[in-house]
C-alpha atoms as an extended CHARMM CRD file, in Angstrom:
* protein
*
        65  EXT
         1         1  UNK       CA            157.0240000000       37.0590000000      -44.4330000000  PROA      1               0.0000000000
         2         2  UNK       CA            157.8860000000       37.8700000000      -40.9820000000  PROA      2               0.0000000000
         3         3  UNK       CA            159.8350000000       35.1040000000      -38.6360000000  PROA      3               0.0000000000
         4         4  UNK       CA            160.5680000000       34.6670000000      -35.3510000000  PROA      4               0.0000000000
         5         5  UNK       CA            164.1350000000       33.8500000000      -36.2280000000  PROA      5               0.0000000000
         6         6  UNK       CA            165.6360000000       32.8290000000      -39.5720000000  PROA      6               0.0000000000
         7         7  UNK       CA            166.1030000000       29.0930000000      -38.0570000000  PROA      7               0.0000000000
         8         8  UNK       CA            162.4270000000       28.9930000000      -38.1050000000  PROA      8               0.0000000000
         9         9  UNK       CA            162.1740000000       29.6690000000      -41.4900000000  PROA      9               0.0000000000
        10        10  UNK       CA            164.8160000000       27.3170000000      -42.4510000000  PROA      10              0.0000000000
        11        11  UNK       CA            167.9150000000       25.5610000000      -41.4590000000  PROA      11              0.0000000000
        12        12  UNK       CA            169.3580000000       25.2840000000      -45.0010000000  PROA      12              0.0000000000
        13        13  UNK       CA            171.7700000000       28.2140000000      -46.0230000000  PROA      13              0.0000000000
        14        14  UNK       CA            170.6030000000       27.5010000000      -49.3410000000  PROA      14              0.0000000000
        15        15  UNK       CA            166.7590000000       27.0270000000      -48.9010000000  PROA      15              0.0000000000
        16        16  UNK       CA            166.5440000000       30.3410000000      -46.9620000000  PROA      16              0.0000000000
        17        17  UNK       CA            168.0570000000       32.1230000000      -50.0630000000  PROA      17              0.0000000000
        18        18  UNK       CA            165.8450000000       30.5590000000      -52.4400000000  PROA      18              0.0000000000
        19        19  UNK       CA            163.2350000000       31.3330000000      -49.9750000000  PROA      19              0.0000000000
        20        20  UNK       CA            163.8020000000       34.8040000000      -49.6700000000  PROA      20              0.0000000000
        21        21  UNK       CA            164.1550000000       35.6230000000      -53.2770000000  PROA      21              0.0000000000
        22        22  UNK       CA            160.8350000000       33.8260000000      -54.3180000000  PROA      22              0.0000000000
        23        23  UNK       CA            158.7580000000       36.1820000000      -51.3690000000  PROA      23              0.0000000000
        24        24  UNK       CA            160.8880000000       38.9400000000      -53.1620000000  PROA      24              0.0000000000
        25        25  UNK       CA            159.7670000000       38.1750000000      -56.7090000000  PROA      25              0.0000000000
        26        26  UNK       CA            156.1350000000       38.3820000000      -55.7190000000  PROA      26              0.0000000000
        27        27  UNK       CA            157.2750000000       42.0040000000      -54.3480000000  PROA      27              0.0000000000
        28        28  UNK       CA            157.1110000000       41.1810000000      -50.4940000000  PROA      28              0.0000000000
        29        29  UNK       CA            160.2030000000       41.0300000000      -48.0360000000  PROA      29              0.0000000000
        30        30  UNK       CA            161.6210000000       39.0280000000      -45.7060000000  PROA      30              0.0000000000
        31        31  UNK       CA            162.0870000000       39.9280000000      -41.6800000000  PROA      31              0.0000000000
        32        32  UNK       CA            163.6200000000       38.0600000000      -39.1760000000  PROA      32              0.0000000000
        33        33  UNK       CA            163.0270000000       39.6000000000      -35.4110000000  PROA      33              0.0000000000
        34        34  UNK       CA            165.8010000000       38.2170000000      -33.5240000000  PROA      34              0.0000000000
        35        35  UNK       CA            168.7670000000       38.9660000000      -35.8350000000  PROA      35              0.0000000000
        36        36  UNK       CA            166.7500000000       42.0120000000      -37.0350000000  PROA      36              0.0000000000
        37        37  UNK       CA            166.8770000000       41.6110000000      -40.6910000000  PROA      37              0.0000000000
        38        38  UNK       CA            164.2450000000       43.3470000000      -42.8960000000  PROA      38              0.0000000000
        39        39  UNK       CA            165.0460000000       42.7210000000      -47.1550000000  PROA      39              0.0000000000
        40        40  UNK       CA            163.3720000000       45.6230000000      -47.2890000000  PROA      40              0.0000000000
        41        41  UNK       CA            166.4620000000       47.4270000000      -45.5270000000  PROA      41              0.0000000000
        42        42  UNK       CA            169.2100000000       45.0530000000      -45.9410000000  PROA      42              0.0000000000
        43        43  UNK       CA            169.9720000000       44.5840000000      -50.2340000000  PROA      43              0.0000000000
        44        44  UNK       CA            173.3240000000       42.6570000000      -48.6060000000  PROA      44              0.0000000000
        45        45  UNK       CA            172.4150000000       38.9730000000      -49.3080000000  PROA      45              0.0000000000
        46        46  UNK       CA            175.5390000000       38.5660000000      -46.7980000000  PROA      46              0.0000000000
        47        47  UNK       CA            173.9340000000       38.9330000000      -43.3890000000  PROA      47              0.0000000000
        48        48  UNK       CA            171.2270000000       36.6330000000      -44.7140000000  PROA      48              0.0000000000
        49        49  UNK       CA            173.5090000000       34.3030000000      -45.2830000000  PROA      49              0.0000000000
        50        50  UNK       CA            175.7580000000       34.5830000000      -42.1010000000  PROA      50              0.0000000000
        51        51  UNK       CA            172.8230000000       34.3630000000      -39.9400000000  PROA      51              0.0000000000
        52        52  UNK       CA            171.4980000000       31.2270000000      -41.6850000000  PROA      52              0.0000000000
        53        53  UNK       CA            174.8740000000       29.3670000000      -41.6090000000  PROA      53              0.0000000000
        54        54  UNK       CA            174.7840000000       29.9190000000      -37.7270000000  PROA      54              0.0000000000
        55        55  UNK       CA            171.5440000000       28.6990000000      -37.2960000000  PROA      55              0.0000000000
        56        56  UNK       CA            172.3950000000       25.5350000000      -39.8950000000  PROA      56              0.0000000000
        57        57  UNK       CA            175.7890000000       24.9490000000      -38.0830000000  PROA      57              0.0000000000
        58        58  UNK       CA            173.7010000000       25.0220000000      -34.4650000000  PROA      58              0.0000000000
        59        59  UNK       CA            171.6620000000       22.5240000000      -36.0880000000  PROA      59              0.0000000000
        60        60  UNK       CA            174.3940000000       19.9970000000      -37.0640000000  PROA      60              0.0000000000
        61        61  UNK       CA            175.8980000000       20.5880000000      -33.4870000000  PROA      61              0.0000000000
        62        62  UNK       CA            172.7570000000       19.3450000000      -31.9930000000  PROA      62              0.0000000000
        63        63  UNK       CA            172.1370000000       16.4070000000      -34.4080000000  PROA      63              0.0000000000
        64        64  UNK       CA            176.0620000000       15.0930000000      -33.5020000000  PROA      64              0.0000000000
        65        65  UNK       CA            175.0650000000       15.5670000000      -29.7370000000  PROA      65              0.0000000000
């Protein structure tokens, strides 16, 4: 699965995880082009995570606006 961004993909730290380990147990991967993370490349569930928790924090920012 390829995304634009991870936020477009989800804004749930926890639903992107769960999301990117389901595409992985079919045996396909997981890019994001803006923060440049391929599962392919990147085994480090941590930058995964960090860049979904930004997008999910932006999210609540905007919804207390």
């Amino acid at each position: 699965m390829v995304a634009k961004e991870i936020s477009r993909a989800s804004l749930d730290v926890m639903d992107i995880l769960e999301l990117k380990r389901e595409i992985a147990s079919y045996g396909d991967f997981f890019i994001s082009i803006k923060e440049s993370y391929d599962s392919r490349t990147d085994d480090d569930e941590f930058l995964l995570i960090f860049y979904a928790a930004l997008a999910q924090k932006e999210r609540s920012k905007l919804l207390d606006w």
